[in-house]
C-alpha positions as a printed NumPy array, in Angstrom:
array([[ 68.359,  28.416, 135.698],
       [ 68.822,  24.814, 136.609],
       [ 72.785,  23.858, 136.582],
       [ 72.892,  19.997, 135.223],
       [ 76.359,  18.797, 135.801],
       [ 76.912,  16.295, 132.704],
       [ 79.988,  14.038, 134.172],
       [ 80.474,  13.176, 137.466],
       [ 81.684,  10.151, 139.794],
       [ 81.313,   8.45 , 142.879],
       [ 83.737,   5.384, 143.579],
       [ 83.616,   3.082, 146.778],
       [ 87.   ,   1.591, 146.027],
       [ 89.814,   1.081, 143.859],
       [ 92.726,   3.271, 142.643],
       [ 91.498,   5.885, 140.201],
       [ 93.275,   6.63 , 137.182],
       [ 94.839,   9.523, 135.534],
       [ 94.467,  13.581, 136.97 ],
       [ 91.523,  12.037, 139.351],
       [ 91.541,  12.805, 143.261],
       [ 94.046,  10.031, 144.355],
       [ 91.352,   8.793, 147.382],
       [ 89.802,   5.237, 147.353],
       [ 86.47 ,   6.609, 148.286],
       [ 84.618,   8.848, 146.76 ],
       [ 80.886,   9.106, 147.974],
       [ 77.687,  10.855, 146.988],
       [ 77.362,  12.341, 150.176],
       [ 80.482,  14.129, 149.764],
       [ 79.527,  14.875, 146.154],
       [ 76.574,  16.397, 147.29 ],
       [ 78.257,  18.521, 149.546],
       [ 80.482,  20.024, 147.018],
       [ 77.314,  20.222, 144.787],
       [ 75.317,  22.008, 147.65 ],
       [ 78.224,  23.927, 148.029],
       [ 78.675,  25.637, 144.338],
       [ 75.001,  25.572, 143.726],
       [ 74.998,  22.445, 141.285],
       [ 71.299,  21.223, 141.01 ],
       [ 72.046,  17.955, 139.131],
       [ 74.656,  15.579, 138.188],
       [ 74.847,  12.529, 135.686],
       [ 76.814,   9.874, 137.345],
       [ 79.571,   8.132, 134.789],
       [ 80.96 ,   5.069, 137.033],
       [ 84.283,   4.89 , 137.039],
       [ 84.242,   0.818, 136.614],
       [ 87.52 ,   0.895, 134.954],
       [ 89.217,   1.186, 138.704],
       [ 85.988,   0.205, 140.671],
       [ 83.853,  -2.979, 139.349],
       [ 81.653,  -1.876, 141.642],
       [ 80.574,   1.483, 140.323],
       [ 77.375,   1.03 , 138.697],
       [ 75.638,  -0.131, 141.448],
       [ 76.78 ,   2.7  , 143.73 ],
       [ 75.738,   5.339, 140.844],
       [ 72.059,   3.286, 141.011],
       [ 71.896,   3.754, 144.815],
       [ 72.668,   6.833, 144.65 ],
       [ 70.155,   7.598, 141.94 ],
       [ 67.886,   5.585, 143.991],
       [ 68.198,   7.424, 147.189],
       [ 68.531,  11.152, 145.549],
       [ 66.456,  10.778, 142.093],
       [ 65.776,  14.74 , 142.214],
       [ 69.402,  15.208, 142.209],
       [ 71.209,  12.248, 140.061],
       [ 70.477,  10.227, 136.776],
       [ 73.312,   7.215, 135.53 ],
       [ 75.113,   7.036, 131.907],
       [ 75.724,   3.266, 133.406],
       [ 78.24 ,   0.296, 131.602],
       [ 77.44 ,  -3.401, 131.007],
       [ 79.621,  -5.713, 130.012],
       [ 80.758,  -5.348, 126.339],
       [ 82.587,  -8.765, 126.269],
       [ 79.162, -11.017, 127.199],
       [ 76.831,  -9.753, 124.673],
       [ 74.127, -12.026, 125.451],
       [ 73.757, -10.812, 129.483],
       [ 74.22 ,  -7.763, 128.582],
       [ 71.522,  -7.311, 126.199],
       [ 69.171,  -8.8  , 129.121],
       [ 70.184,  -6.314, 131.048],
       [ 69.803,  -3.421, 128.259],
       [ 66.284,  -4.628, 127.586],
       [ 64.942,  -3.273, 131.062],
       [ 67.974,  -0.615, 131.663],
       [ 65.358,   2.529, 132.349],
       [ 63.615,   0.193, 134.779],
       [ 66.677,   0.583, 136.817],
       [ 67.062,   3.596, 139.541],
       [ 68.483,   6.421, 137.309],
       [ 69.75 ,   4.591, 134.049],
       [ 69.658,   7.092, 131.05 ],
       [ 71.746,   5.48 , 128.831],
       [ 75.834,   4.386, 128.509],
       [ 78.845,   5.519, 128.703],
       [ 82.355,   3.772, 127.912],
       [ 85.27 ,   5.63 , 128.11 ],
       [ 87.673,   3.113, 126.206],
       [ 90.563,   4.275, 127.744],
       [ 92.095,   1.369, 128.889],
       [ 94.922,  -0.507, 127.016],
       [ 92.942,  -3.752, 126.518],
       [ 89.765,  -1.402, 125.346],
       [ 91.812,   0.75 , 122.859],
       [ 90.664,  -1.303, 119.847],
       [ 87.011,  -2.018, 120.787],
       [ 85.288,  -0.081, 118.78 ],
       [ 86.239,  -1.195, 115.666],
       [ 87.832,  -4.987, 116.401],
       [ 84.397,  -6.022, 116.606],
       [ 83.802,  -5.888, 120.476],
       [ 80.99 ,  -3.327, 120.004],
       [ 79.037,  -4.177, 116.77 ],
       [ 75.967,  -5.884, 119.019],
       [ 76.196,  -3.082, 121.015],
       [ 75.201,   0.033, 118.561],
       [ 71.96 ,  -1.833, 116.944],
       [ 70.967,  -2.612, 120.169],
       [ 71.07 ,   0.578, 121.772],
       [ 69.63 ,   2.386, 119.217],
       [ 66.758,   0.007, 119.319],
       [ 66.323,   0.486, 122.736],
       [ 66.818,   4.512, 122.536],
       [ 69.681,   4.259, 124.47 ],
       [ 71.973,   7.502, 124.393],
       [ 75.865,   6.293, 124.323],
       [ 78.766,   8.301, 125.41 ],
       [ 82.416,   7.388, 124.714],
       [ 85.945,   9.401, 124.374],
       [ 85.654,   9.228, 120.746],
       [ 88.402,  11.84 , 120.539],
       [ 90.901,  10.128, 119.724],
       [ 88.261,   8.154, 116.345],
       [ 86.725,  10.584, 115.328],
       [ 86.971,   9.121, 111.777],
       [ 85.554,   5.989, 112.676],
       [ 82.758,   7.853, 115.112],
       [ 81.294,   9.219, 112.341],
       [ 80.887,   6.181, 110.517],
       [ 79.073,   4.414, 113.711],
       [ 76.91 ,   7.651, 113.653],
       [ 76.239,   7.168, 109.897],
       [ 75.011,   3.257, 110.336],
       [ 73.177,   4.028, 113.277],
       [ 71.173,   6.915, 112.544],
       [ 68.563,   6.829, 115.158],
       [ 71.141,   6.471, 117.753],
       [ 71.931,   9.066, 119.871],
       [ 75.879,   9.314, 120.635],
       [ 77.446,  11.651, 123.031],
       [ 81.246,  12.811, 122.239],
       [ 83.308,  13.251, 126.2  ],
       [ 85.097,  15.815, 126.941],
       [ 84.789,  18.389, 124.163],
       [ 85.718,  15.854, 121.792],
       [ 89.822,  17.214, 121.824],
       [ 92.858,  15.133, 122.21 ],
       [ 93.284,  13.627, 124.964],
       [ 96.439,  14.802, 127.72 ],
       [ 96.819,  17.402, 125.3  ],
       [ 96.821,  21.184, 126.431],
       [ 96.359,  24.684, 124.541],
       [ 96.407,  24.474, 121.181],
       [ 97.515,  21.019, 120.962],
       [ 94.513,  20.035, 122.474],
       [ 92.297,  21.493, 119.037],
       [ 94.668,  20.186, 116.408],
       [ 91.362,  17.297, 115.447],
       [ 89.151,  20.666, 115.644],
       [ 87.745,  20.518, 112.057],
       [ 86.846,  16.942, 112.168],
       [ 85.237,  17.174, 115.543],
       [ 83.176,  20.283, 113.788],
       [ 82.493,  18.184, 110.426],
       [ 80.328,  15.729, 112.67 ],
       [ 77.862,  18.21 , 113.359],
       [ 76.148,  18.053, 110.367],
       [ 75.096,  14.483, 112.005],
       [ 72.063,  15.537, 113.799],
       [ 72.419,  12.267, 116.186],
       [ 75.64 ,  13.416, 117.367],
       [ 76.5  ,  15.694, 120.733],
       [ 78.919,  16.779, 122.619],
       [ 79.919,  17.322, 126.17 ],
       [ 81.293,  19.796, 127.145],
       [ 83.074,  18.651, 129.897],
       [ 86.561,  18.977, 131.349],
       [ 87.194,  21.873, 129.634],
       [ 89.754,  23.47 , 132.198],
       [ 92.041,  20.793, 132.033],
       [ 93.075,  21.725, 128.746],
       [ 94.768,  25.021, 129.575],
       [ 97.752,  25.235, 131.312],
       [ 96.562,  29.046, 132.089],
       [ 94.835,  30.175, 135.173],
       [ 91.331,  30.587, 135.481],
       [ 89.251,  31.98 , 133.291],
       [ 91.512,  29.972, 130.895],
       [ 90.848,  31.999, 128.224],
       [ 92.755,  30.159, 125.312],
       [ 89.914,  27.869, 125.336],
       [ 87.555,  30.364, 124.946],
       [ 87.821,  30.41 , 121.09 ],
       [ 87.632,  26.891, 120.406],
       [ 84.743,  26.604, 122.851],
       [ 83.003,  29.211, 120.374],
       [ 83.957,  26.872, 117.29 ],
       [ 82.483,  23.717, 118.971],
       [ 79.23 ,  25.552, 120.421],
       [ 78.681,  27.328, 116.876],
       [ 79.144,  24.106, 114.831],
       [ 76.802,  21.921, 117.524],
       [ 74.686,  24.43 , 118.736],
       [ 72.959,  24.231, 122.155],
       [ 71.016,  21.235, 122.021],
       [ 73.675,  19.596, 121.087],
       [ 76.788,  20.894, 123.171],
       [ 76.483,  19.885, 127.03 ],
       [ 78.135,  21.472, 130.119],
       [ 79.638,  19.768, 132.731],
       [ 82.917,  19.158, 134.665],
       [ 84.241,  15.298, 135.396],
       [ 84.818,  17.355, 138.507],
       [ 87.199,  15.326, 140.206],
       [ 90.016,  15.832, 138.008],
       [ 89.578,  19.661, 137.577],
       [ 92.202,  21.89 , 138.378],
       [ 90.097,  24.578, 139.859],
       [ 86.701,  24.751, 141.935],
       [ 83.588,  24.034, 140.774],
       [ 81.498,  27.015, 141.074],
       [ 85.1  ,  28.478, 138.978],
       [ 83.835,  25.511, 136.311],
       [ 80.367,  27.01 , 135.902],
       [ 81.495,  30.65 , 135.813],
       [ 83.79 ,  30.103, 133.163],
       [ 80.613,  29.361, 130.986],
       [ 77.857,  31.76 , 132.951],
       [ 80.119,  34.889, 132.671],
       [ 83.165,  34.919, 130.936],
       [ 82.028,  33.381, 127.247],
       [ 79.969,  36.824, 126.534],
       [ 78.451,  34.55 , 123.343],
       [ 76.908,  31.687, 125.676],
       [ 73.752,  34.172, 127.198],
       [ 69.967,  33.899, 127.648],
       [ 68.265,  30.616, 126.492],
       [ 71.192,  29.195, 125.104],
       [ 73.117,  29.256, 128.264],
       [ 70.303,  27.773, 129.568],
       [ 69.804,  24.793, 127.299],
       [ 73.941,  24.309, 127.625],
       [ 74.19 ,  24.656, 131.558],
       [ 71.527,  21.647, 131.804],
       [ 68.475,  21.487, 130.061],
       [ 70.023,  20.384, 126.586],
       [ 71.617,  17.37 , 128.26 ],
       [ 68.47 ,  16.569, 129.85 ],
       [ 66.653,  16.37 , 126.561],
       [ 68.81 ,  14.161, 124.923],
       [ 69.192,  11.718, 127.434],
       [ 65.26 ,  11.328, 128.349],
       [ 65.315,  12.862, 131.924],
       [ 63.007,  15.024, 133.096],
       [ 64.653,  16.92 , 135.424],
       [ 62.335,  17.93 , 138.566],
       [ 61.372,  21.16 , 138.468]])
């Protein structure tokens, strides 16, 4: 079974925000250490331009230098849609772009989605068959809607699609809604970050049960592992165990469409064998 790590990043400068590892550098070759080192296979690189401008072109290079190992969810810039659709237009013709991802986390980036910033960017990406990923968490509501208009536009939720800073059963009080946008068959979710959540010890088992509810409303096409590894609060091979052995409902193919191949699909990369 290949293991397909669906958020990951690699930084070359800047101060990095929230739970992340508090280091100004954070390279691919230590990434692929700690990769080598709990048996990942893959990663999708998410750059972290929010603290490091710079990001998407390390996330390229590294693509570039280890394309058996790393693909890019990459960023242009939302505010200059002109550029930016000159870049979009040739975006797989650069070293492992798959798509986009914008977290929309900052202050000034709160209201983006539905102040207007975005509305080039959804036609546009679903034109191209670009995949987009965003913390929609927090709009669900309004998600939906963008997945309604754009129905031939993949979307990927982050981070299990729960509220954000939230822990335990705070963390699933937008549960239903999340669930209700299932039934949109253009919509996914990552599963990533999931440990974070608990303020329990490993194998965080409160989670466990909402995990279920997600995976049963999206299925395993739909409903991506991964880790955004640098702000877990346990190890990474602990990360994939947590889904390989202690979720007795996640076995056989499933498991293996969730720990990788599922996230492969839906973002166009064909993943060496």
């Amino acid at each position: 079974m290949k293991i397909i790590d669906a958020q990951v990043h690699i930084w070359g400068s800047g101060t990095p925000s929230g739970h992340h590892r508090q280091v100004p550098v954070f390279s691919v070759e230590e990434l692929l250490a700690e990769m080598d080192a709990a048996g990942i296979d893959g990663a999708l690189i998410h750059p972290p331009q929010s603290w490091d401008p710079g990001a998407n072109a390390i996330a390229e290079h590294a693509a570039w230098r280890y394309p058996q190992r790393f693909a890019v969810l990459g960023q242009v810039d939302l505010l200059t849609p002109e550029p930016s659709r000159a870049l979009l237009a040739n975006w797989r013709g650069r070293p492992g772009q798959k798509g986009l991802r914008f977290p929309l986390v900052r202050a000034d980036q709160s209201d983006w989605y539905k102040d207007g910033t975005m509305d080039w960017l959804w036609p546009e990406a679903e034109r191209l068959g670009l995949p987009v990923a965003t913390m929609a968490g927090r709009f669900l509501t309004e998600f939906g809607e963008i997945a309604r208009r754009h129905p031939g536009l993949k979307l990927i939720i982050d981070h299990c699609g729960l509220v954000r800073e939230a822990q335990d059963s705070a963390a699933f009080a937008r549960l239903e809604e999340l669930c209700a946008l299932a039934r949109l068959p253009n919509v996914a979710v990552k599963a990533t970050g999931a440990p974070g959540y608990s303020t329990q010890g490993y194998p965080y088992r409160n989670l466990h049960e909402g995990l279920h509810r997600i995976f049963d409303a999206f299925g395993p096409h739909r409903f991506f592992w991964g880790t955004d590894i640098t702000r877990m609060p346990c190890s990474w091979k602990q990360c994939v165990t947590m889904f390989t052995e202690e979720l007795p409902w996640l076995r056989g193919n499933d498991l293996e469409l969730v720990m990788g191949r599922a996230v492969c699909d839906w973002i166009g990369w064909e993943f060496p064998a």
